[in-house]
C-alpha positions in Angstrom: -10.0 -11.0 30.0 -10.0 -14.8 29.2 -8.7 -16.5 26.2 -12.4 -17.1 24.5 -13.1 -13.1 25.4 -9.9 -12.0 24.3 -10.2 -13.7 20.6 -13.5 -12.7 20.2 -12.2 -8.7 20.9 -9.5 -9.2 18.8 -11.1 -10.6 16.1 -13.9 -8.0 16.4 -11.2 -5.0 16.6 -9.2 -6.4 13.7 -12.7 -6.5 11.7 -13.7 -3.3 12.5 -9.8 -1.4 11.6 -10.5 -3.7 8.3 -14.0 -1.9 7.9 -12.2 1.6 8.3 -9.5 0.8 6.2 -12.3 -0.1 3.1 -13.7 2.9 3.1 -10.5 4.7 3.3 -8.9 2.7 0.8 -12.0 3.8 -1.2 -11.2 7.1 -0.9 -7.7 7.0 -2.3 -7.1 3.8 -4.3 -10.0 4.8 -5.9 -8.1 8.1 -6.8 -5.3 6.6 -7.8 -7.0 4.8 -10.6 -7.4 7.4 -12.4 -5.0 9.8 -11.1 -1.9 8.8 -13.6 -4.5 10.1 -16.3 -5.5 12.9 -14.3 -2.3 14.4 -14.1 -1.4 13.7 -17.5 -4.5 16.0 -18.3 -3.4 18.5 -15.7 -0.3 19.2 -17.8 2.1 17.0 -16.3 4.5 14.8 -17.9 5.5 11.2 -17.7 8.2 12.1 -15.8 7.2 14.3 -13.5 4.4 11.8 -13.0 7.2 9.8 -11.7 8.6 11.9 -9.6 5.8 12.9 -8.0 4.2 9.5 -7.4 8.3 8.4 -5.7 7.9 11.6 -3.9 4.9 10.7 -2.3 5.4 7.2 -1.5 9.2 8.5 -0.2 7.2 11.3 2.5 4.3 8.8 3.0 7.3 5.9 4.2 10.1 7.7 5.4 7.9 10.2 7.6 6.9 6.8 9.3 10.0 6.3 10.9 9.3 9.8 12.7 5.6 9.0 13.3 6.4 5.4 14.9 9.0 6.8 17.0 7.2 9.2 18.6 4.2 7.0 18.8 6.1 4.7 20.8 7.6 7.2 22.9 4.2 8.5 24.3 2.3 6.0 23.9 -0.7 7.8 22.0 -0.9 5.2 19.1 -4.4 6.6 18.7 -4.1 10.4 18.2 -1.4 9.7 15.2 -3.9 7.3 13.3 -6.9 9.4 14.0 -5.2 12.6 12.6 -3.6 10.7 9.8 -6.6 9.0 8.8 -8.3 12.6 8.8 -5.2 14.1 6.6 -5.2 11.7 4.1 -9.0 10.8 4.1 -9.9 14.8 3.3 -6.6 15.5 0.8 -8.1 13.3 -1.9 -11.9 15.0 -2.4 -10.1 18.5 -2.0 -8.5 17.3 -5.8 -12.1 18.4 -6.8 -11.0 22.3 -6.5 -8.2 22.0 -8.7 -8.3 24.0 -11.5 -7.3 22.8 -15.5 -3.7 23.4 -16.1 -3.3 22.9 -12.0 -1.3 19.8 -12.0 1.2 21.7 -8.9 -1.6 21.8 -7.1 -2.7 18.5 -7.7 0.5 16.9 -7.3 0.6 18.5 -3.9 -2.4 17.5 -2.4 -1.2 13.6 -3.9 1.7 13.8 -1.6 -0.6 15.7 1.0 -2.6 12.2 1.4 0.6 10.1 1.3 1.7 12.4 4.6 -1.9 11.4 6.5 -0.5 8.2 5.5 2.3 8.1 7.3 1.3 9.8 10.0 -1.1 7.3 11.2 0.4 3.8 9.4 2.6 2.3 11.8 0.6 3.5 15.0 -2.6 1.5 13.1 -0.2 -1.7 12.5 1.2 -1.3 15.5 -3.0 -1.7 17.0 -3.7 -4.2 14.8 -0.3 -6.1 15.8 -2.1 -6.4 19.0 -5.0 -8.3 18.2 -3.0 -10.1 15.5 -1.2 -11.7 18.1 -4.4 -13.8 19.1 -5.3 -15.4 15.9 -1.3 -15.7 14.1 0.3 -12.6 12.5 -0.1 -13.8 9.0 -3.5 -14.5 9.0 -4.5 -11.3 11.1 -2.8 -8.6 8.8 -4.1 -10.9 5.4 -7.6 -10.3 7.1 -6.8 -6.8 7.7 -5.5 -6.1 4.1 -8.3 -8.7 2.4 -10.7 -5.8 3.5 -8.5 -3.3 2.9 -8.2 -4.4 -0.5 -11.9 -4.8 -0.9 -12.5 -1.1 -0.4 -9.4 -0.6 -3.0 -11.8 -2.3 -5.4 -14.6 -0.8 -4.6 -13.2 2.8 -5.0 -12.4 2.0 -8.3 -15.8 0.7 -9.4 -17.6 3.6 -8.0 -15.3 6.0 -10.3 -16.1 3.7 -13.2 -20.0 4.0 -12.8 -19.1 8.0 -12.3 -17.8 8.2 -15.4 -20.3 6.3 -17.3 -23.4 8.1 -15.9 -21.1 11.5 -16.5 -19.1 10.8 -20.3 -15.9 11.1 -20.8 -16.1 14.0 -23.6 -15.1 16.4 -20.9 -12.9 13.9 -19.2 -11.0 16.6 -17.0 -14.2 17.7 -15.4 -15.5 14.2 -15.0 -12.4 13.5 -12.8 -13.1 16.6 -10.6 -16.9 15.0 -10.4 -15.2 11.9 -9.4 -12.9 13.0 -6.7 -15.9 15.1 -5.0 -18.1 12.0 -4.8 -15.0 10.4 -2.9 -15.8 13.2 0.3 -18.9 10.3 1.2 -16.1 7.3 1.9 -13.5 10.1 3.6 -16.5 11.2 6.1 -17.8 7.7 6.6 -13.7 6.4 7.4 -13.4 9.5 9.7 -16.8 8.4 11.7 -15.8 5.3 11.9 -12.0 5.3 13.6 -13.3 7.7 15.7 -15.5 5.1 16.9 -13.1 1.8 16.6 -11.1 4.8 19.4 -13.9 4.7 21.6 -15.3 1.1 21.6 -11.6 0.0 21.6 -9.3 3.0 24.1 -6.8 0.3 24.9 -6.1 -2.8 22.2 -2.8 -3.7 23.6 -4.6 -6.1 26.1 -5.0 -8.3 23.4 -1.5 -9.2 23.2 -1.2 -11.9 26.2 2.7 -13.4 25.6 5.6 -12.0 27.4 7.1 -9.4 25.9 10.7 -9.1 24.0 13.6 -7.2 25.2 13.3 -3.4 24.9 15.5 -3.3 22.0 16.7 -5.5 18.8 19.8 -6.0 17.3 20.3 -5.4 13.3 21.5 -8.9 12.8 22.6 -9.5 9.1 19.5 -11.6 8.6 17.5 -8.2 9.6 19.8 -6.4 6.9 19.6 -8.7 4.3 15.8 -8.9 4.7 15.9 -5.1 4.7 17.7 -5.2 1.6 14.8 -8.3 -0.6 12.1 -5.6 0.2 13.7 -2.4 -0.6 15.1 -4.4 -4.0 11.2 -5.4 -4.6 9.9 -1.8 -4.2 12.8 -0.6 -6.3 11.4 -2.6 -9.7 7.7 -2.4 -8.5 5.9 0.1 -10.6 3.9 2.9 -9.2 0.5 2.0 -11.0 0.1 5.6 -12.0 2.7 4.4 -14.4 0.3 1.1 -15.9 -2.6 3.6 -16.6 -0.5 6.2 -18.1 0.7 3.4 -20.4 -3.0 2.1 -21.0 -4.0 5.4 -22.3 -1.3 6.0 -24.2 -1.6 2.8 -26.2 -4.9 2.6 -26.4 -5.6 -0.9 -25.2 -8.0 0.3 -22.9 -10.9 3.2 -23.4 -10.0 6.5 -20.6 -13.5 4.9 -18.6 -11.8 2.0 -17.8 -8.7 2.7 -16.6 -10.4 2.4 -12.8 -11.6 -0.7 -13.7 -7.6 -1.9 -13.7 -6.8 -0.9 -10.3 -9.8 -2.5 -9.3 -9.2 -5.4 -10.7 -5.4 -5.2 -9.5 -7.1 -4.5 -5.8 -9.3 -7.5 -6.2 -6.4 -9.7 -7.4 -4.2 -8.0 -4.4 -7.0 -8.9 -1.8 -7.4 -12.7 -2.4 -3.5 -12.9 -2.6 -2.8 -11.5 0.6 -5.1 -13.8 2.2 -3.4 -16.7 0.4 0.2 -15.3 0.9 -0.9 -14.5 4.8 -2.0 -18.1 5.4 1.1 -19.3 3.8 3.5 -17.2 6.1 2.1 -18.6 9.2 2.7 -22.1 7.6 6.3 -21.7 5.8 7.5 -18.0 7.3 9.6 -16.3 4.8 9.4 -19.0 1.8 5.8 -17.6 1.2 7.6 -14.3 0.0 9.8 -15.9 -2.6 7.3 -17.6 -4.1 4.7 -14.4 -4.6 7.8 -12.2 -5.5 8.4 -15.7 -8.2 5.2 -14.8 -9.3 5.0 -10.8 -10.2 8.6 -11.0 -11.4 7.5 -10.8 -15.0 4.6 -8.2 -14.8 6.0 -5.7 -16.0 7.1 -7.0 -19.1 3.4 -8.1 -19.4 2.6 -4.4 -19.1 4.9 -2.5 -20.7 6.2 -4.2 -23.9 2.6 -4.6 -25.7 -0.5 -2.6 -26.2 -2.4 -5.6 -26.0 -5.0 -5.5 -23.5 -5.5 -9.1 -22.6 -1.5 -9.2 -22.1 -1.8 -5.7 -20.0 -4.2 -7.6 -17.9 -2.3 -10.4 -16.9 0.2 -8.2 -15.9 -2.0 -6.2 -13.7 -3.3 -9.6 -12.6 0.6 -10.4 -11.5 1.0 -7.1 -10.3 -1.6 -7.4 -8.0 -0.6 -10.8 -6.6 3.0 -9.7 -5.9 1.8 -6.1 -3.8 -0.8 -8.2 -1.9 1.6 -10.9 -0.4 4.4 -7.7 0.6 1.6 -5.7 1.9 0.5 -8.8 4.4 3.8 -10.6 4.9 5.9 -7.8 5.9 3.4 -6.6 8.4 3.4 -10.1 10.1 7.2 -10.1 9.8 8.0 -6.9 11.6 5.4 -8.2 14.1 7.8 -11.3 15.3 11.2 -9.3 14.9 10.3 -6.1 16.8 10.1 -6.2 20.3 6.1 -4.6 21.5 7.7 -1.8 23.0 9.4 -0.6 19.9 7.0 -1.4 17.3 6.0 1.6 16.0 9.6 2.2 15.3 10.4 -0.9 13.8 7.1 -0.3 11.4 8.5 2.9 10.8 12.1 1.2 9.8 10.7 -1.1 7.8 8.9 1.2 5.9 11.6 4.2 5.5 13.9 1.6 3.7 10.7 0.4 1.4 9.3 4.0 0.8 13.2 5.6 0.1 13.4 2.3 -2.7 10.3 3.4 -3.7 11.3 6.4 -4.8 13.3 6.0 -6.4 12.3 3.0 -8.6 9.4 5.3 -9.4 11.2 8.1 -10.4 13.9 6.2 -12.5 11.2 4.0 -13.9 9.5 6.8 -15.0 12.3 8.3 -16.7 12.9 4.9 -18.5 9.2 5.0 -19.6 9.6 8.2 -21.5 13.2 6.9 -23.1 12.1 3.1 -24.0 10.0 0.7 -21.8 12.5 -1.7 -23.0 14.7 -0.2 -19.9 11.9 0.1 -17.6 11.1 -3.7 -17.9 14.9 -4.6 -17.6 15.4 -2.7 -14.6 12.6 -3.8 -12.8 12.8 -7.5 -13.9 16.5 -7.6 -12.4 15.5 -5.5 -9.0 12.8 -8.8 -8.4 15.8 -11.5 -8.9 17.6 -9.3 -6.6 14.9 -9.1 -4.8 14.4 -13.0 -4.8 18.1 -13.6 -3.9 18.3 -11.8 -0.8 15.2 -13.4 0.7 16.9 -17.1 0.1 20.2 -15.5 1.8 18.3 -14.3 5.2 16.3 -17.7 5.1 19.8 -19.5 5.1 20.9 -16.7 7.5 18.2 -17.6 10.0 18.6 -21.1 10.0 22.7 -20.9 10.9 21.6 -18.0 13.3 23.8 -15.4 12.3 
């Protein structure tokens, strides 16, 4: 394949996994707009809310270290993202059947999906990796999350136009309405990576340079790196949390809660296009400043019940998960050798996911005792955060 052939497939594949990953993202970002409120309404509490939202994100990263292992070790990178993408695609319209009072079922089809999601997420970066490596890693994984993100806004929108055509007098049973009209997205994101599979059997021809050594070393500047993201996801509210606290102040009617994580998705989308564009220019420095950036967002969020101030936290929020969701795909792509790439996705994301976890949980917790110690808490996990990316950027440069 020549070089004009090969980034014309590459960009062509990386559009097409982008056009998968909208209408998936559909499917379950548009959930999980309204799905704080939904299980609120279910009968469970802050709290458990919490818990349940960690637990999720802790299966739906720390699986991945399993799934990229074994993806690498045989080599079928496309049966885990097909069977992912059908696990988590068909979990969220199945939320539909819960009954009222149901919230342990409903909490268990939420970490259901975030399984599917692990099951298939670093054999999918580990693809896209591939073709990323044609146009620069930064700008191929923004591209990949700016559409990603799109369908994360659209998701969103479509609940908000379901519940306006439905009312929200029976709000439970608008929610079940909601979740059913998500099955359309899941089929239509099943169709179609079944398809990317078969125009596109083989995408690591895409990747032309000479591979790494089988095997990388967990230098300190690895660790320390490690340790700036899992300190981010630590302090980064779950935004189950942001509409449970939109509700419960009032600052925004029940019908617009989707509207939020759309607008957090929108926000999320443009930034990691930015933030992507900016890592292939200054590397690491492009994470400090968007981690600058969302620092404050949760004080934005959580100490008013002012809506234009809950916005422009949202509005931060967004811009600091968009630049980690980009960035750190692009990084892992230059530290991990191509062999071993599933397992270093899965790596990465086990430490981020475990954090996860339990930031949610705690933070949750602290939401129900004061948000004062919510904000403080995750206000000092982003300076941490902060510090340990400036300590592996003067790591890397005395090549320790």
């Amino acid at each position: 394949m020549d070089k004009k052939r090969a980034l014309s497939g590459a960009i062509i594949f990386i559009t097409l996994m982008g056009i998968v990953s909208l209408f998936s993202d559909m499917t379950h970002e548009g959930a999980r707009s309204i799905l704080g409120e939904y299980l609120n309404l279910a009968g469970a509490s802050a709290t458990t809310i919490g818990f349940v939202s960690g637990i999720g994100e802790l299966c739906g990263y720390s699986l991945r270290l399993i799934s990229g292992f074994i993806a690498d070790k045989t080599k079928k990178y496309w049966t885990f993202v097909i069977t992912g993408y059908v696990i988590q695609a068909l979990a969220i319209p199945a939320l539909a059947l819960v009954p009222e009072h149901g919230w342990i079922w409903a909490c268990g089809l939420v970490i259901l999906e975030r399984i599917g999601k692990a099951i298939k997420k670093p054999a999918k970066n580990t693809l896209v990796s591939f073709a990323a490596s044609e146009i620069g890693t930064g700008k191929g994984f923004a591209y990949q999350e700016f559409l990603d993100q799109l369908g994360a806004f659209l998701g969103p929108v479509l609940l908000f136009v379901t519940a306006l055509v439905k009312g929200t007098d029976d709000l439970f049973t608008t929610y079940r309405i909601s979740f059913a009209i998500l099955l359309v997205p899941a089929m239509i994101t099943i169709a179609l990576v079944l398809t990317a599979k078969i125009r596109y059997p083989d995408p690591e021809i895409f990747e032309k340079q000479e591979d790494k050594p089988a095997s990388f070393e967990f230098r300190k500047s690895f660790v320390l790196f490690m340790a700036a993201i899992c300190f981010f996801a630590f302090g980064f509210a779950d935004f189950t949390l942001i509409t449970l606290h939109s509700a419960n102040t009032g600052a925004f009617n029940e019908s617009m809660l989707s509207l939020l994580y759309a607008g957090a998705m929108a926000v999320d989308a443009f930034a990691a296009l930015f933030f992507g564009w900016l890592y292939d220019k200054v590397g690491l420095k492009a994470l400090i400043i968007s981690t600058l950036c969302s620092t404050f967002f949760s004080y934005f969020v959580f100490m008013t019940g002012n809506a234009w101030l809950i916005g422009a936290g949202i509005i931060l929020w967004g811009i600091g998960m968009g630049a980690q969701e980009s960035i750190m795909k692009a990084a892992v792509s230059g530290i991990v050798p191509r062999s071993m790439r599933s397992t270093g996705f899965g790596i990465f994301e086990t430490g981020f996911g475990i954090a996860w976890f339990l930031g949610s949980w705690l933070l949750g917790a602290l939401y129900d005792l004061n948000p004062v110690y919510l904000v403080t808490v995750s206000v000092v996990s982003q300076f941490l955060a902060i510090a340990f990316y400036v300590l592996c950027l003067r790591c890397n440069k005395t090549e320790c």
